[in-house]
C-alpha positions as CSV (number, residue, x, y, z in Angstrom):
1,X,-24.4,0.9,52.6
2,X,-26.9,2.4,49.8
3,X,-26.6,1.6,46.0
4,X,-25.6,4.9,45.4
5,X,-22.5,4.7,48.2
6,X,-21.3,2.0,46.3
7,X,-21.7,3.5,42.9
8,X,-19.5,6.5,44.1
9,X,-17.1,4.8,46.2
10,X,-16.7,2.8,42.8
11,X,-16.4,6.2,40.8
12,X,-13.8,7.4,42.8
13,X,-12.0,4.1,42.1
14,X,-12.5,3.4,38.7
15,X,-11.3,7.0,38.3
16,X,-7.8,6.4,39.8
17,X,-7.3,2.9,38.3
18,X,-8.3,3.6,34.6
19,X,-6.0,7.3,34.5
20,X,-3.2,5.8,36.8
21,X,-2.8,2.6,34.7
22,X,-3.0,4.5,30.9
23,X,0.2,6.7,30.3
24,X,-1.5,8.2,27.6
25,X,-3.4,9.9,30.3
26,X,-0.4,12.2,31.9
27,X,3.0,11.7,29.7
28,X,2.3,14.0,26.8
29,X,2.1,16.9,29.4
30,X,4.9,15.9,31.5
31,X,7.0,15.5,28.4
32,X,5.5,18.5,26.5
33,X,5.9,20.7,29.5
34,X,9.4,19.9,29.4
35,X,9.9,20.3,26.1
36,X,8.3,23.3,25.5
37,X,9.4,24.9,28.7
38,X,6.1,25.5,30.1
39,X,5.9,26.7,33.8
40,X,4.5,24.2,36.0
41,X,1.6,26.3,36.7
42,X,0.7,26.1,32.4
43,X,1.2,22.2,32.6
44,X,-0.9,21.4,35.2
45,X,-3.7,24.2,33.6
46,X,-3.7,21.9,30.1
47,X,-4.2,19.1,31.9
48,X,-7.1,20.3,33.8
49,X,-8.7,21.4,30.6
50,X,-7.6,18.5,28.5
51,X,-9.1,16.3,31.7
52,X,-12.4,18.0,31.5
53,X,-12.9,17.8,27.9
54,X,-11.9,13.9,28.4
55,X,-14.5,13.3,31.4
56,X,-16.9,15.5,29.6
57,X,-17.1,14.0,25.9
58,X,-17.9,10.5,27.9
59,X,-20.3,12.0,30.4
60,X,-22.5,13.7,27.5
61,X,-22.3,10.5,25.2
62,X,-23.2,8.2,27.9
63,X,-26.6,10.7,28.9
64,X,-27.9,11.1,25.7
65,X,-27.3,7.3,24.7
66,X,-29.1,6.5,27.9
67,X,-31.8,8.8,27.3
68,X,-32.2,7.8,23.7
69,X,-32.3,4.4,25.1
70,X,-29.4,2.8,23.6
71,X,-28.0,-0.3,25.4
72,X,-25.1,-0.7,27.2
73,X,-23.3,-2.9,25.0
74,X,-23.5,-0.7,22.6
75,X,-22.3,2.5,24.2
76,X,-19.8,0.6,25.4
77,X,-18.6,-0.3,21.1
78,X,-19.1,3.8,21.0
79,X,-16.8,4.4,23.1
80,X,-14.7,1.6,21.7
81,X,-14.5,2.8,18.4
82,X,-13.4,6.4,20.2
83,X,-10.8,4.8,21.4
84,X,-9.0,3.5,18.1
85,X,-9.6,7.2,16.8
86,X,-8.1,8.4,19.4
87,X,-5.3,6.0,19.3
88,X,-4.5,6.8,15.8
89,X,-4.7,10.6,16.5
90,X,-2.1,10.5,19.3
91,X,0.1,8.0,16.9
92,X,-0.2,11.0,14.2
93,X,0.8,13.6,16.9
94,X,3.5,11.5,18.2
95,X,4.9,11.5,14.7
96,X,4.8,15.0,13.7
97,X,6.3,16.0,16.9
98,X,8.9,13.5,16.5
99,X,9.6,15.2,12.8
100,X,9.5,18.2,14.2
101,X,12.1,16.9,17.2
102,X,14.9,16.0,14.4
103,X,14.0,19.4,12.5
104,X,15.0,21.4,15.9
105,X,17.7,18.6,16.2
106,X,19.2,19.4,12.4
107,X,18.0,22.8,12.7
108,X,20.6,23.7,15.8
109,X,23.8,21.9,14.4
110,X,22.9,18.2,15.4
111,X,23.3,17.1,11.9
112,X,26.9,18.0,12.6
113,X,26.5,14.4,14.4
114,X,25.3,12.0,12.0
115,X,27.5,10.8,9.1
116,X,27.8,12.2,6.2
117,X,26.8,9.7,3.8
118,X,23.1,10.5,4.6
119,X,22.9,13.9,4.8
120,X,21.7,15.7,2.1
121,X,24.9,17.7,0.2
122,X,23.2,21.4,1.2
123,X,23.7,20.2,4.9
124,X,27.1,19.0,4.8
125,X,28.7,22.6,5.3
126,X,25.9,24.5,7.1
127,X,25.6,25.5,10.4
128,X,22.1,25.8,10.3
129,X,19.4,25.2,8.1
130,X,17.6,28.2,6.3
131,X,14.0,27.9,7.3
132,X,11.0,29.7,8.2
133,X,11.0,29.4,11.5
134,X,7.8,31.8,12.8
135,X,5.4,29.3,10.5
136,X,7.0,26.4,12.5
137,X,6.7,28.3,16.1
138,X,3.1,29.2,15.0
139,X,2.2,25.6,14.5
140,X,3.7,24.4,17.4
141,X,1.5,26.9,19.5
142,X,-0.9,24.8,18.6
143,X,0.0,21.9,20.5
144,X,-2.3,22.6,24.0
145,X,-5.7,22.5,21.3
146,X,-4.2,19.4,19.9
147,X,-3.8,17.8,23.2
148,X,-7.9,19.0,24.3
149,X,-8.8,17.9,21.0
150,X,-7.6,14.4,21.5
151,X,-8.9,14.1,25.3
152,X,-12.1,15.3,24.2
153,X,-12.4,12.0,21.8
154,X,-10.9,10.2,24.0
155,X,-13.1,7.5,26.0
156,X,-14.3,6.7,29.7
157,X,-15.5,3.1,29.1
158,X,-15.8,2.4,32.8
159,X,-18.2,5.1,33.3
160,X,-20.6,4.5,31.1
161,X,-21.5,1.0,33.3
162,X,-21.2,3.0,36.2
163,X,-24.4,5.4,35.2
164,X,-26.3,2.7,33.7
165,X,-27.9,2.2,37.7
166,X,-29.0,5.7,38.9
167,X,-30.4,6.2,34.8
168,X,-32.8,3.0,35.2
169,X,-33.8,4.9,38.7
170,X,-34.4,7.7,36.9
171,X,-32.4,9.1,39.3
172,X,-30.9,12.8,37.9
173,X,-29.3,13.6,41.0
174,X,-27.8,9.7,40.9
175,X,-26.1,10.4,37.4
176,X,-25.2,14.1,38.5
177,X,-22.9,12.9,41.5
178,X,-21.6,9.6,39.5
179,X,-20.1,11.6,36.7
180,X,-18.6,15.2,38.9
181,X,-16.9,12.1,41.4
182,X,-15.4,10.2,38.3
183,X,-14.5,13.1,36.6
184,X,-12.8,14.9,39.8
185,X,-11.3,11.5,40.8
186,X,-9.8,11.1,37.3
187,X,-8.6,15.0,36.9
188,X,-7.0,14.3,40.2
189,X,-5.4,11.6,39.5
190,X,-4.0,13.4,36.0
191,X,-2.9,16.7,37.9
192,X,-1.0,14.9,40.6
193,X,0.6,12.4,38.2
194,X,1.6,15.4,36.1
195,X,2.8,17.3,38.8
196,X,4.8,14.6,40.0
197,X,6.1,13.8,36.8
198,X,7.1,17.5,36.1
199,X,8.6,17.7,39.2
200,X,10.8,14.8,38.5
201,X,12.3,15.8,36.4
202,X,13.9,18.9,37.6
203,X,16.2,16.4,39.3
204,X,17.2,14.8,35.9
205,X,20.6,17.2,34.5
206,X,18.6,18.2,30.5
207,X,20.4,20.8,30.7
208,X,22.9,19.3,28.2
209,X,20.5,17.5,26.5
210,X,18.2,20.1,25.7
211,X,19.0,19.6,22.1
212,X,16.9,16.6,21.9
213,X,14.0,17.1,24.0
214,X,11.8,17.5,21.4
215,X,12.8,14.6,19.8
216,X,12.4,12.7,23.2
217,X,8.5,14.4,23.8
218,X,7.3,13.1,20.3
219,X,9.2,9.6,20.5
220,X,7.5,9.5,24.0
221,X,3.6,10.8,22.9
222,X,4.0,8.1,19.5
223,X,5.3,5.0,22.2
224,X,2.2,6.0,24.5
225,X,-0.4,6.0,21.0
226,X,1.0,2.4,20.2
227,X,0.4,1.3,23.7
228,X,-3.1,2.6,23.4
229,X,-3.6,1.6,20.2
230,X,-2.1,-2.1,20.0
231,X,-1.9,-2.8,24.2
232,X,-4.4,-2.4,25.8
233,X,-3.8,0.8,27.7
């Protein structure tokens, strides 16, 4: 088996592994799809996109490092450092959707729930609360660029190793077919994890609980940020 065998047969691997084994790679579009109602078809489309942007920030930084001849070690701190960012931008996100959970919470009667001794007096005998709520839908259509945004910074430290080989072989074609089977191994890996995911839960009864979906997404996207950030993932 040729050098270059190995290098794809690791690819496709390393591809799998590294998206299967970080949530942050596939549960803020399961649980945004929900939440948002997309159709299956729009989930699986942001995840696509978001997965090229991801694959893509890492492929371009790894060629031009290489080419600039920058060492391994130190494309490999690069990316590194892209990963706290991006840890800290999916914490942010997972915060503001989670404020914006409890405002669609309060918003449609749930703060008929909580005890009075901490709601705010103007709540007490509302039904709902009087707020613009085009500005808030507006911002939330923002939500699929946020999600590419994020993959775009976010890092592929097992690739850049994996194109260090066919670079010092000056190989082109090498670090062509390294990077489209890593990338297509990990968007693979993200779509069918999403679309299983999404399909799961259509056998879950939210009907009910559609009140606190929202709620549920950001509490979810903030617990996958803290993984990222503070475990390892």
């Amino acid at each position: 088996m040729s050098e270059i065998q190995v290098l794809l047969i690791s690819a496709i691997s390393l591809g799998f592994v590294h998206t299967l084994l970080g949530p942050d790679h596939y549960l803020p579009f399961i649980v945004l799809g929900k939440a948002r109602k997309w159709s299956q078809a729009k989930t699986l489309w942001i995840t696509f996109i978001s997965g090229i942007g991801h694959v893509g920030g890492s492929v371009i930084l790894g060629i031009i490092g290489i080419a600039m001849g920058i060492s391994v070690s130190k494309l490999k701190q690069i990316e590194a450092n892209r990963g706290l960012i991006v840890g800290w931008m999916l914490i942010a996100f997972g915060l503001g959707y989670t404020a914006y959970g409890i405002y669609k919470f309060i918003r449609h009667g749930g703060h008929h729930h909580l005890p009075d001794f901490i709601l705010p007096r103007s709540l007490k005998n509302m039904k709902h609360l009087p707020t613009n709520d085009e500005n808030i839908s507006n911002q939330v259509k923002l939500t699929p660029w946020i999600l590419f945004l994020i993959f775009v910074f976010g890092p592929c430290e097992v690739l850049i190793p994996l194109l260090i080989y066919p670079a010092a072989q000056h190989n082109v074609m090498g670090i062509a077919l390294v990077s489209l089977i890593f990338g297509l191994s990990t968007i693979l890996t993200m779509l069918t994890t999403v679309y299983l995911g999404y399909k799961g839960f259509s056998f879950l009864n939210v009907k009910k609980h559609e009140k606190y979906m929202h709620l549920i997404a950001g509490a979810i996207i903030l617990f996958a940020g803290l993984g990222m950030q503070f475990m390892g993932w």
